[in-house]
N, C-alpha and C positions, 0 to 999 in steps of 0.2 A: 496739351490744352492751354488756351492763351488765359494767362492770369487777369493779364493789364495792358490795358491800350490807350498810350499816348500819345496825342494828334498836336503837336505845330503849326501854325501859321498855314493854314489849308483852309480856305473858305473860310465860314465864320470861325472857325477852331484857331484862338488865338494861343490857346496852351491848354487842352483840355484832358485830363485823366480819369479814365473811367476803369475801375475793378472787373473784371470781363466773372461768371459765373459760368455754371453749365448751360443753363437758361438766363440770357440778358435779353430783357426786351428795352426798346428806342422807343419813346411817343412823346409827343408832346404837338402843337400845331404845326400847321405847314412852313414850313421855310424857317425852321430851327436849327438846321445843322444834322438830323436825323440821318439821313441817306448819304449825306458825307462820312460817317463813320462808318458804313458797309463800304462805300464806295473806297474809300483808303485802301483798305483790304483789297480789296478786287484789284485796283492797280495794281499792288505790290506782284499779285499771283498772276497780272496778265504780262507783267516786264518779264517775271521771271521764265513763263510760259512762252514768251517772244524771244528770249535769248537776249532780251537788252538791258538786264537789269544792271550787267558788269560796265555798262558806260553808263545807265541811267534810270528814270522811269516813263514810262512808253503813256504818252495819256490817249494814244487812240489805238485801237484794236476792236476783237472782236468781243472780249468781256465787255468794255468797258469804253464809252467814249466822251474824256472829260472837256474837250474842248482843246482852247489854247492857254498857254502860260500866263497869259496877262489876265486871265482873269479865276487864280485861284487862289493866289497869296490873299493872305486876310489881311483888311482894310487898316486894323487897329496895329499891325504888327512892324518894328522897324530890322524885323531879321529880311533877309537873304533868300533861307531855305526854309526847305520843309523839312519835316521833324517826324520820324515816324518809329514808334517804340515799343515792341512787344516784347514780353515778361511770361514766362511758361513756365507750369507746376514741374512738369520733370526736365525740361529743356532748356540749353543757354539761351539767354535773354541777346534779341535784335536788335540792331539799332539802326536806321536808315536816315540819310541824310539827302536830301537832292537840292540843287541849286537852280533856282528862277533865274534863267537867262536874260540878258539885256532886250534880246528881241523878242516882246511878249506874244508875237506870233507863233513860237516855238511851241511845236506838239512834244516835245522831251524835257524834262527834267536833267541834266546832268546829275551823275553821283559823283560821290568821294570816294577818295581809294578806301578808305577804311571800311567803308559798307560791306556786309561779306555777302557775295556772287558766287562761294563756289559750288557748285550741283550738286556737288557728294554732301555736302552739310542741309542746303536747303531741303533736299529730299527725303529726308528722315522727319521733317512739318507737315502735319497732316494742311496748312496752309497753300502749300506747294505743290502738295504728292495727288493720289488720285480717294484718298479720305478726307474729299470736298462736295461740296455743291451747291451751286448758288441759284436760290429761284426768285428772279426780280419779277417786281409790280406787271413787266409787260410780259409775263407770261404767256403762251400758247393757251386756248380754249377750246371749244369745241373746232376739228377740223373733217373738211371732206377724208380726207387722206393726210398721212403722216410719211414723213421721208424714213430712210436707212442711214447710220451712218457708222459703216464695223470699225472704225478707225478710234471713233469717240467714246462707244458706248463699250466695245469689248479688250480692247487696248486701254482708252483711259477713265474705263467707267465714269464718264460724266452722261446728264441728261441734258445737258445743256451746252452749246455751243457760242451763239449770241445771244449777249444780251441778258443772261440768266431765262430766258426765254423758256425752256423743258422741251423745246421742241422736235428734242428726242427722248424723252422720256416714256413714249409707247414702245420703240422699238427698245430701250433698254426694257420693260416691263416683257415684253414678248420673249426676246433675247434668254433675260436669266427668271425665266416665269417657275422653271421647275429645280430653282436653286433655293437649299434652304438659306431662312434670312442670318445672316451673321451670328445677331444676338438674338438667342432662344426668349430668352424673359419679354419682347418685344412681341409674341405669338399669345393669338388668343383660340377657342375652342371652338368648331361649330357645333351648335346642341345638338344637330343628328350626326353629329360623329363619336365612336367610342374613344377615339385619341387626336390628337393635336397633329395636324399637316402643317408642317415648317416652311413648304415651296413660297417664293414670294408670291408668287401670282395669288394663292389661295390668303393668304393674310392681307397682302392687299384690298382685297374683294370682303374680307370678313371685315373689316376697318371702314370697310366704305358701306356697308351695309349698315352698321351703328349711324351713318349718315342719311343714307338712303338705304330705305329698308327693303330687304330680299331681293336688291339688287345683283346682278350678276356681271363679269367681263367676256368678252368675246372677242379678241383680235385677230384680224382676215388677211392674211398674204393678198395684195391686189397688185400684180406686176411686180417692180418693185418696192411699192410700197407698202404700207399698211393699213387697215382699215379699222377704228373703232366703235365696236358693238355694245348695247348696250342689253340684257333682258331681264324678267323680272318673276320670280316666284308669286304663285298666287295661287288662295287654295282649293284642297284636292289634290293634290303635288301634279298640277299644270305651270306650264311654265306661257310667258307672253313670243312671239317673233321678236323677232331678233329687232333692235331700232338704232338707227345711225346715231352719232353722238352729238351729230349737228339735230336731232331731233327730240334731243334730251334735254334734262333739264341742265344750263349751263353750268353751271357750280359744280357739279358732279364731275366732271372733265377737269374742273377749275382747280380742284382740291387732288386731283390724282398724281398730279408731282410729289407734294406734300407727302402725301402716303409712301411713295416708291423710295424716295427720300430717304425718307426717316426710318423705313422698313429696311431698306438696303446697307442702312449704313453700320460698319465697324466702330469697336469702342477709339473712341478718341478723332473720331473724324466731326469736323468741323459743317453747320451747313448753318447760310445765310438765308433769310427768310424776308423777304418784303412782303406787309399786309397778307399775311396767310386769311384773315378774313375774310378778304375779298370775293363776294355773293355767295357765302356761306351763311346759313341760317343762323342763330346763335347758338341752337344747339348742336350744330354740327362743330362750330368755333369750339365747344368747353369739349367736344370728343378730341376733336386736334389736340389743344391742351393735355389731356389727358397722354395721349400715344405721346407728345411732347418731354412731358414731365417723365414717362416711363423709361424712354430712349437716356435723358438726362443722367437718371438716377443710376443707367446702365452704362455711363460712360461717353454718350456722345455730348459734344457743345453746338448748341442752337443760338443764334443770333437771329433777331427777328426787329424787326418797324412795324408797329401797328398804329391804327387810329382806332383800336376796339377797346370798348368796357369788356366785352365779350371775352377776348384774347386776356387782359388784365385779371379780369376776377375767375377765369380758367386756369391762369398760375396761381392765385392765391390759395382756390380748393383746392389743387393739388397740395398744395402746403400747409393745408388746414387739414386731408384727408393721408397725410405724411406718405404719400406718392413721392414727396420730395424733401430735404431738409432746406433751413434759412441758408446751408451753405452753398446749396445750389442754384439760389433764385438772386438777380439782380433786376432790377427798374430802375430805368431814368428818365425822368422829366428836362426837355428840354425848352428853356425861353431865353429868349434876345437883350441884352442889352444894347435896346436902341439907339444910346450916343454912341456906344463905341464900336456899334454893331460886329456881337461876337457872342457867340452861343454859348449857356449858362447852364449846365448838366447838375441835374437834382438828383442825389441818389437816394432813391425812397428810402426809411427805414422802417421795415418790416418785423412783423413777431410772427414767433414760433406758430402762433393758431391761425396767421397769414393775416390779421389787419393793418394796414399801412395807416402809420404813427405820424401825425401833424404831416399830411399831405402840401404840397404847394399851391399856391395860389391858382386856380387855372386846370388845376388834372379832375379831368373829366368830371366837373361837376356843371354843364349845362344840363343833364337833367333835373337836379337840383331846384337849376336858373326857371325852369321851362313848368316846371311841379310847383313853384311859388306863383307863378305868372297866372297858370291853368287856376288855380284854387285861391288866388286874392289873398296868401297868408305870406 
């Protein structure tokens, strides 16, 4: 599990160090540096996934595509390289180095010999291995059809291929539908059952039901691909026909990465999260939270971006409801310093009953701004 993570001279990060937790969430406004700290990570694991990380770091692939060289060294910095530093509870600590080449048209980073590349070491990091998963903002939604892809989903259990995209994440939920989920304590009851069904498919569907109620999944072999069903309990124990996914409510699709994710995953594997929010009701946001905090408390680390009060005050009750301890929870605010333009990481400090102590300037208090405006006080 990564302790600490140290960014160098990489976009706004002119030396930034952040204490990494089970649950760390990123927010603060747009264009603070936010998404450059997931994005660090993903490079490191898409070079090392390319084979290129023993000459360098690869900025365009299929994880991840940062652009060109010239335009990532930060503005305020008079180094060279980039600097990239993780610190792990039971693991020797990493330390990456890459060199900004002369021609800033370069899509590579050169390394240093000293960087360690070799396979046998990096593979024992749930960073590297297949105790990942990355679900970025351009996630998949509802679709006609979903592809296959056995190479990905049953060789490297990922749901994701480009982009952090999930866009395989139906065929891994079909795939291992009738595998119990890893971590038992991550399994809830259904009230007409006398005991606890552990397959992911059915905990899946029970998590998603707390969202949308007496919801049901149904996924359809259609040639090669897939098809996503949606049905619904209603009563009299009738149930509704079957309905496409593109004819459901969006969010419901939106959120089922999230679920397979976090439901799928082993202790100590690693998963990135941009705006889990995203056309999620709020109460569906504090359910997430919750399964969140649960997985947390059981040994996985969640990285997450959000722009939620939703997402924020769904970690703090879990913290107030001891779902989770202060040892598990990190927040950071992030804002700019506009002369030297280079992002400023607030690390909240939080209590045990989960209230955040002398907040900063700026975290989410426009409704605040917007409840004084409304009411003339």
């Amino acid at each position: 599990m990564i302790r600490q993570l140290n960014i160098g001279n990489f976009k706004l990060h002119n030396d930034t160090e952040l204490a990494i937790k089970g649950l760390t969430i990123l927010t603060g406004m747009n264009g603070m540096g936010k998404s450059t700290i997931i994005q660090s990570l993903i490079l490191l694991r898409q070079s090392y996934l390319m084979n290129d990380l023993d000459v360098g770091m690869n900025l365009k692939g299929d994880l991840c595509d940062a652009g060109i060289s010239g335009e990532l060294a930060c503005q305020s910095s008079n180094e060279h390289y980039f600097n990239l530093e993780l610190k792990f509870d039971n693991q020797n600590d990493l330390l990456f180095k890459f060199q900004y080449p002369d021609n800033i048209m370069d899509t590579l980073l050169p390394g240093i010999e000293t960087n360690i590349t070799d396979k046998n070491i990096l593979s024992k990091y749930s960073l590297f291995n297949d105790s990942f998963q990355y679900l970025s903002a351009f996630r998949f939604g509802p679709q006609k059809t979903y592809n296959r892809d056995t190479s990905l989903v049953v060789s490297k259990k990922q749901i994701s291929k480009v982009m952090g995209q999930c866009e395989y994440a139906i065929h891994f939920l079909e795939h291992y539908k009738n595998t119990n989920i890893p971590i038992n304590g991550l399994a809830i009851k259904d009230e007409n059952e006398d005991s606890i069904d552990y397959r992911l498919l059915t905990q899946v569907e029970l998590w998603l039901r707390k969202i949308s109620p007496n919801i049901k999944i149904k996924i359809e072999p259609i040639g090669e691909d897939l098809k996503l069903k949606y049905r619904f309990n209603r009563e009299e124990n009738t149930i509704t026909e079957d309905m496409s996914a593109l004819n459901t409510g969006f969010g419901i699709t939106y959120v089922l990465p999230i679920l397979i994710s976090i439901l799928s995953a082993r202790q100590d594997s690693i998963i990135l999260i941009e705006n889990p929010e995203a056309h999620i009701h709020p109460k569906g946001q504090a359910i997430l939270m919750e399964l969140m905090a649960r997985a947390v408390s059981l040994g996985v680390q969640i990285i997450i971006e959000t722009h939620s009060d939703h997402i924020i005050n769904g970690s703090l009750v879990a913290l107030k409801n001891e779902l989770i301890n202060p040892e598990h929870l990190a927040i950071f605010y992030f804002s700019r310093d506009d002369n030297k333009h280079i992002a400023i990481s607030h690390s909240l400090d939080i209590s045990k009953s989960g209230h955040i102590k002398r907040p900063p300037k700026g975290f989410f208090d426009q409704i605040d701004i917007d409840l004084r405006t409304i009411t003339g006080f």
